[in-house]
C-alpha positions in Angstrom: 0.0 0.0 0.0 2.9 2.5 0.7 5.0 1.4 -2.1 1.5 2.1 -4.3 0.9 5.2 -3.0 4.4 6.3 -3.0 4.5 5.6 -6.8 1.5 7.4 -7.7 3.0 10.8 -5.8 5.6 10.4 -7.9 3.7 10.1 -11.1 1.4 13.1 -9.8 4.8 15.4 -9.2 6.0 14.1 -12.6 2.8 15.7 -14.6 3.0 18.6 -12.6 6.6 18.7 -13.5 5.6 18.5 -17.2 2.8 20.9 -16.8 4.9 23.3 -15.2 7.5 23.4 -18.0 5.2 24.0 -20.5 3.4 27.2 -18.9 6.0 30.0 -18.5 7.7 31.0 -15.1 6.9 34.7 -15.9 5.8 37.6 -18.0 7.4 37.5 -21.4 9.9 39.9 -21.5 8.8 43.8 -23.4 10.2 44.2 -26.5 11.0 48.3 -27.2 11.8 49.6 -31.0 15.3 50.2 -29.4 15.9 46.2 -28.2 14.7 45.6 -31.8 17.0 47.7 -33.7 19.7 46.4 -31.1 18.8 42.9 -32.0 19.1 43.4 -35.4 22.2 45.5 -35.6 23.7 42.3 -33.6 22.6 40.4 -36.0 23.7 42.1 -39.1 27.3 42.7 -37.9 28.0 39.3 -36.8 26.5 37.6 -40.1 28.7 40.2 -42.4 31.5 39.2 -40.1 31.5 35.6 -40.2 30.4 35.5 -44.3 33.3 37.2 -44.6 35.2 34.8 -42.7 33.9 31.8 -44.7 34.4 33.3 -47.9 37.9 34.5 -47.0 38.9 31.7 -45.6 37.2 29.0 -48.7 40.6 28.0 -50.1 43.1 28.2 -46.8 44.4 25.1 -45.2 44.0 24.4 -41.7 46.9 22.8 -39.8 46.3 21.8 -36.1 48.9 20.7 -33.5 47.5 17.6 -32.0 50.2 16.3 -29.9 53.8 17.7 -29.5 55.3 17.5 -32.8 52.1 15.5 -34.3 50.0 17.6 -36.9 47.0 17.4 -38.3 45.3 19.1 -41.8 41.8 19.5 -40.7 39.7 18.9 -43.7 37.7 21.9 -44.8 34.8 22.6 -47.1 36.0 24.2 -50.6 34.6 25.4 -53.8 31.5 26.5 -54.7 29.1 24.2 -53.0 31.7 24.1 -49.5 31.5 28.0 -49.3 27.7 28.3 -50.3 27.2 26.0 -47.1 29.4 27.8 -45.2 27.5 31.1 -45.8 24.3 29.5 -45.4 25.3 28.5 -41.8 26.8 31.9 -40.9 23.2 33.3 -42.2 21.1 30.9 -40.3 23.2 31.7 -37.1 23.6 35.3 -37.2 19.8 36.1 -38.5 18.3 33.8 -35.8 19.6 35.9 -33.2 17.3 38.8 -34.4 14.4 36.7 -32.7 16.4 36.1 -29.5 14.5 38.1 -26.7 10.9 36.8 -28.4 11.6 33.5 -28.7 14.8 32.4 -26.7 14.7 29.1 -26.8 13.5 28.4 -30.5 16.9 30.8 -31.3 19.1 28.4 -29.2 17.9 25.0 -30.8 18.2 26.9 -34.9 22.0 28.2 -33.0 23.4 25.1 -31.5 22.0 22.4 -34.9 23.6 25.2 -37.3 26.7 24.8 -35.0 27.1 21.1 -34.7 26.2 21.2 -38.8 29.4 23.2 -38.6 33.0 21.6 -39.8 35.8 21.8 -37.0 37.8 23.6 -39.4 35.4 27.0 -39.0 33.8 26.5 -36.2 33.8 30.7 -36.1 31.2 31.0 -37.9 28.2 29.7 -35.5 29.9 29.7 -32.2 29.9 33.3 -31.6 26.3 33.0 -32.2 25.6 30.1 -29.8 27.4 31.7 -27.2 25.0 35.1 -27.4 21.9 32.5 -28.0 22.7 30.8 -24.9 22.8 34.1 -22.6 19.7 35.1 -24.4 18.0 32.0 -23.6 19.5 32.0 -19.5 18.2 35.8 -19.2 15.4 36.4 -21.4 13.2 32.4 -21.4 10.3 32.4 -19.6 10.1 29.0 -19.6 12.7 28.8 -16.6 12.3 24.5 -16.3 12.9 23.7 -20.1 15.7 26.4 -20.3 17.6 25.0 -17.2 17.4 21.5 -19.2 18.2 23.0 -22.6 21.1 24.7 -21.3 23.2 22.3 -20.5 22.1 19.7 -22.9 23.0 22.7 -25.7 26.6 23.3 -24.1 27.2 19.2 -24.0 26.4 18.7 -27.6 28.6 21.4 -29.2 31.3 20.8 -26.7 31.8 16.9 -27.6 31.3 17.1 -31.0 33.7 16.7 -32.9 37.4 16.8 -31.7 36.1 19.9 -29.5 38.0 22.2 -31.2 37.5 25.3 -30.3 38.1 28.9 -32.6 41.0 30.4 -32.6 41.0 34.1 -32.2 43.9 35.6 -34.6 46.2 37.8 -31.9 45.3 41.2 -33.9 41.7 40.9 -32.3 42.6 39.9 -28.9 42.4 43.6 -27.7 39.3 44.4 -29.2 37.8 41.4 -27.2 39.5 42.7 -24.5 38.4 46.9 -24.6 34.8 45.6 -26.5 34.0 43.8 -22.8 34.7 46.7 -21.0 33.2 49.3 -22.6 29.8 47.3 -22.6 30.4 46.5 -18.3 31.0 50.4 -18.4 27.6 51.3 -20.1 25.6 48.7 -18.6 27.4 50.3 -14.9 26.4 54.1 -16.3 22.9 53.0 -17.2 22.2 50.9 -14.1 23.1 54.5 -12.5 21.0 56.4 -14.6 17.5 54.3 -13.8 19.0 54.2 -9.9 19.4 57.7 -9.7 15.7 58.1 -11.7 14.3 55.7 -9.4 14.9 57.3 -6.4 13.7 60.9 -7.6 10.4 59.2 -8.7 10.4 57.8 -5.1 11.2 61.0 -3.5 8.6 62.9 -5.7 5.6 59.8 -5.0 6.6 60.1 -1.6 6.4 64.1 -1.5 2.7 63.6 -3.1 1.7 60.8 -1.1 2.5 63.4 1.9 0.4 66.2 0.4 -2.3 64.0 -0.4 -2.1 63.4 3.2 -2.6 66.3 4.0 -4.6 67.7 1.8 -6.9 64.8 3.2 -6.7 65.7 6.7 -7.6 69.3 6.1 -10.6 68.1 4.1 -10.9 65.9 7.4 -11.3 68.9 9.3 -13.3 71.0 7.7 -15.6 68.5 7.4 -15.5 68.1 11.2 -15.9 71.5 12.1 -19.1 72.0 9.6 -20.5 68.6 11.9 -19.3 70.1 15.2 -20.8 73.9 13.8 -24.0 72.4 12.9 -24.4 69.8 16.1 -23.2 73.0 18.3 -24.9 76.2 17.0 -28.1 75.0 16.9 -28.7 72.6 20.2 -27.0 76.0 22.2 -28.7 78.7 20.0 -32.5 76.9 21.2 -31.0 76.4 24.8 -29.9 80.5 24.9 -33.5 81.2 23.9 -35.4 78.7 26.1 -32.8 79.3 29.1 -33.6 83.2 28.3 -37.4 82.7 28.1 -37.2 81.0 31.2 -35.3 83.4 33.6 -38.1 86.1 32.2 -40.8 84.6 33.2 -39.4 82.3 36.4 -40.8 84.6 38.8 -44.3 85.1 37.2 -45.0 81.9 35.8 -43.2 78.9 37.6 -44.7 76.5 35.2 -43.8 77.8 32.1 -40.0 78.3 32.9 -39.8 74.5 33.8 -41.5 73.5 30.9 -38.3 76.0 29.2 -35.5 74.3 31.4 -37.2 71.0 30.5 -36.8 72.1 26.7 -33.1 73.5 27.9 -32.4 69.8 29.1 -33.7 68.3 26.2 -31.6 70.5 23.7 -28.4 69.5 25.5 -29.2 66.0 25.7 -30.0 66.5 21.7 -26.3 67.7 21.7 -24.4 65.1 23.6 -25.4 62.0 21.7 -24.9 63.8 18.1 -21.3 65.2 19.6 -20.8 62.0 21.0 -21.7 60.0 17.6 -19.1 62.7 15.9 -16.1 62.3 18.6 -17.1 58.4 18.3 -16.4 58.0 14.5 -12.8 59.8 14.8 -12.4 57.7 17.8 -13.4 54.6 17.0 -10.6 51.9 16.0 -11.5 48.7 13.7 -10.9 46.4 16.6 -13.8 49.0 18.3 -16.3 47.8 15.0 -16.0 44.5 15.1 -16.0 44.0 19.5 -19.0 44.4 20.9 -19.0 42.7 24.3 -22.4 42.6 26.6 -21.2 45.3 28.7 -21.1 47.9 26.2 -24.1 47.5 24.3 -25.9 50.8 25.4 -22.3 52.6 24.5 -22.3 51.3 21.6 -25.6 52.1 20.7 -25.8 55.4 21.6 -22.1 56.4 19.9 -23.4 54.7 16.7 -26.4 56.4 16.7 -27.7 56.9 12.6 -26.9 60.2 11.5 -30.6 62.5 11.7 -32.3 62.0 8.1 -35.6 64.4 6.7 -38.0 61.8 9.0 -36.7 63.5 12.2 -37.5 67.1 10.8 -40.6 66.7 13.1 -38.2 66.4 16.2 -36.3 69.5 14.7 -38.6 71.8 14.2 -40.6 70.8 17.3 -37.6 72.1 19.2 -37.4 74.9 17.7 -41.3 75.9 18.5 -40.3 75.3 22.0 -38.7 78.4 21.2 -41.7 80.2 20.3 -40.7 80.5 17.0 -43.8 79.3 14.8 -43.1 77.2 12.3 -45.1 75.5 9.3 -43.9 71.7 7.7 -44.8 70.9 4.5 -43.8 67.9 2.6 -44.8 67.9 -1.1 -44.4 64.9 -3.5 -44.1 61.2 -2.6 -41.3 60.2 0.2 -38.6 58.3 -0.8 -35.7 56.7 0.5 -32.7 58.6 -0.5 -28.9 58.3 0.4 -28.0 59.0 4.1 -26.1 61.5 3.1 -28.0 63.6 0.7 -30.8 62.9 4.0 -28.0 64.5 6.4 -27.2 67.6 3.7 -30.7 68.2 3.7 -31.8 68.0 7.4 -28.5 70.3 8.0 -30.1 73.0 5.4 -33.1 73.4 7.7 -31.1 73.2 11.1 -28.5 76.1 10.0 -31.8 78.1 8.2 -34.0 77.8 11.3 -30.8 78.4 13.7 -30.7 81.4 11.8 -34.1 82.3 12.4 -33.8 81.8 15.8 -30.5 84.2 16.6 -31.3 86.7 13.6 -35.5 87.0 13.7 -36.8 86.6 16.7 -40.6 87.3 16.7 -40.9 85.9 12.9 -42.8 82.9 11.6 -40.5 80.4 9.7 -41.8 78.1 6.8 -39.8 74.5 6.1 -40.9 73.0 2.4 -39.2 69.7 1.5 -40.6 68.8 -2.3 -39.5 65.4 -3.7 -39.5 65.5 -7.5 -38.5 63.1 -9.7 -34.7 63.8 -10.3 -34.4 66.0 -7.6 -34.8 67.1 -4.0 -35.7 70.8 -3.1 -35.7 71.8 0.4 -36.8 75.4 1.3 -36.8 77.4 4.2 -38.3 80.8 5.0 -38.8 83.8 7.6 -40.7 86.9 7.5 -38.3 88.6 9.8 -37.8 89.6 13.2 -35.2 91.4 15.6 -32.0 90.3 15.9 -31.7 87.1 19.2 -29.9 87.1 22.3 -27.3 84.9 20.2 -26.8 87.3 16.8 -23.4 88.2 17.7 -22.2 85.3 17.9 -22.7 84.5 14.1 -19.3 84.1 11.7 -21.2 83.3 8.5 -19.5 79.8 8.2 -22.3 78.0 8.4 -23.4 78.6 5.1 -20.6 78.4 3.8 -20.2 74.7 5.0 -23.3 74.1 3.6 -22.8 75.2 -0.5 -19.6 72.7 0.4 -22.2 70.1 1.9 -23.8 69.8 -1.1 -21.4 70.3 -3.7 -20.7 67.1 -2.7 -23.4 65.9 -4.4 -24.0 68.4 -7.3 -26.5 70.7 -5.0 -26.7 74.1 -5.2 -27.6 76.7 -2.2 -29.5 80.0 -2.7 -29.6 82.3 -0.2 -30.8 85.9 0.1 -33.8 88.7 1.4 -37.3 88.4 -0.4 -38.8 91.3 -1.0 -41.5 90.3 0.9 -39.2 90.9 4.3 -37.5 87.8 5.9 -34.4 85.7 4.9 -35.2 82.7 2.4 -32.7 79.5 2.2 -33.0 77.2 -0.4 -31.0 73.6 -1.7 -31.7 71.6 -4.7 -29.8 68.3 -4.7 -30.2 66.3 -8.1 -31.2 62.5 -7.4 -31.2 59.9 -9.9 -34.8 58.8 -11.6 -36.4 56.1 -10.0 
């Protein structure tokens, strides 16, 4: 049973062996215009060179030193036909090595046949080629498994056929292979430098942006806290001034009605807490605080997770605000729908800065809050007929308009503001919604 199972492992690993030589071990390398022209110009220069060779060559005798004083004429391939076959192997060679960072390996098996094809006696004119087609295969193959077994099978064949004679380079070239070497280790050093030194300044600069994207997003971060904390704030302690006012008035004549105005007072500042604490609990809240939520801290939780106010607690809103004594008139028009939270939020912020407003700027006034669903859009209105200026109108910095035109810009909403001609203040926000 072992021996059984051990056997078929080994036949498993084998096709996986064979399924992983065929597929590649990488991306296939990106051929530019420049490796291209490269290629070619390779190419070119090393077939003129070795058709040269083989035609200059055709009618010389080759004398080799096989032992001391034991020669040897190595036989070699004359007239026409002999030095048509030598060209034709210095083509084949030489132009295959145009294709050598496309197809690496296909280059290496044309190289290394058209180099055992070739006689001993010029073995210069493919082995040049094979030696280029064999680095192009070791850096450029995908297929890493067949190239590590074509590699060495390659090098064994052309290096035991034969007598394994190698080329002899003629002494007036030995410093060009020499200085050709060097110069190439020199440019490939200075390039290598080059992209380093590029690389790092595109570092540098993506790091330099990633900081004032950082930035940039923690100012956005702010604002966008401060418009929250401006609209949770101004109106909760705007209604408490009044109703805290109201009551010290009238405390001495009518007990009743000043505790029903500290009872509004209390309610107000309850109103603030859990939306200040719902705002300090997002920025505070860590992602191990999201997903722990242990019987103990249930209420917490509740309460600091509390949904953002939508349009359906207008009624709440504007009922504070008549504890007041600001009158104010509701009207929905059009069929309710549900709409994103925070086009709801936008919205239900229009009315609590406008009727803030009210409150610090028109005391005395009647107020009118018209929210009209229309098919593609949402139009939220709010009106005054003017009043005196509140116990809290000094206290105004015009920012809370501001942050909302940037409220809704968020979602392509516009914010009007102005007098009517009628007398009063009139605030209004159209936010575009999608058809439903």
């Amino acid at each position: 049973m072992n021996v059984r199972t051990t056997l078929e492992r080994l036949r498993v690993a084998a096709r996986q062996t064979v399924r992983e030589a065929r597929l590649p071990g990488g991306p296939p390398p990106r051929l530019t215009v420049r490796a291209w022209q490269f290629d070619v110009l390779v190419a070119l220069t090393l077939g003129i060179a070795t058709v040269y060779y083989g035609i200059d060559n055709a009618d010389n005798v080759v004398v080799r030193e096989i032992a001391p004083g034991v020669e040897r004429v190595v036989p070699r391939p004359n007239g026409p036909a002999g030095m048509a076959f030598m060209v034709t192997l210095a083509a084949i060679a030489s132009g295959a090595l145009v294709l050598r960072r496309r197809f690496p390996l296909a280059v290496l098996c044309v190289v290394t046949a058209a180099t055992l094809a070739t006689p001993q006696s010029v073995l210069r004119l493919t082995f040049y080629a094979f030696v280029i087609a064999v680095y192009s295969a070791a850096v450029y193959s995908p297929y890493r498994v067949a190239t590590l077994a074509a590699l060495p099978v390659s090098v064994v064949l052309v290096g035991t056929s034969g007598n394994s004679v190698t080329p002899i380079v003629p002494n007036e070239y030995i410093a060009l292979l020499i200085l050709v070497p060097m110069a190439v280790a020199a440019v490939g050093l200075r390039t290598w430098k080059l992209r380093t030194d590029e690389g790092r300044t595109r570092l540098s600069a993506l790091e330099r942006e990633q900081a004032e994207a950082l930035r940039r997003a923690v100012e956005r971060e702010r604002a966008r806290i401060a418009r929250e904390l401006h609209d949770v704030v101004t109106h909760n302690v705007s209604v408490m001034i009044i109703q805290a006012g109201a009551a010290r008035k009238i405390m001495q004549t009518s007990p009743e009605q000043a505790g029903e105005a500290l009872l509004a007072v209390e309610a107000g500042g309850r109103a603030a807490m859990t939306e200040l604490r719902h705002v300090m609990g997002l920025l505070t809240m860590s992602s191990e605080d999201e997903g722990a939520c242990g019987s103990g801290d249930i209420a917490g939780t509740a309460v600091d997770l509390a949904p953002q106010p939508g349009l359906d607690q207008l009624e709440t809103l504007v009922g504070r605000v008549r504890d007041t004594g600001l009158h104010v008139d509701l009207r929905v028009t059009g069929p309710p729908r549900p709409l994103p939270p925070g086009v709801e939020l936008a919205a239900y912020r229009v009315v609590q800065e406008a009727l803030t407003n009210t409150v610090k700027h028109a005391s005395g006034a009647t107020a009118a809050v018209t929210v009209e669903y229309d098919p593609d859009r949402l139009r939220v209105e709010v009106t005054d007929t003017g009043g005196r200026p509140g116990a809290g109108a000094a206290t105004g910095n015009g920012r809370g308009l501001i942050g909302l035109c940037e409220r809704l810009a968020v979602y392509d909403g516009t914010l009007d503001t102005g007098r009517r001609l009628t007398g009063g203040y009139r605030v209004e926000a159209l936010i575009p919604l999608e058809t439903p």
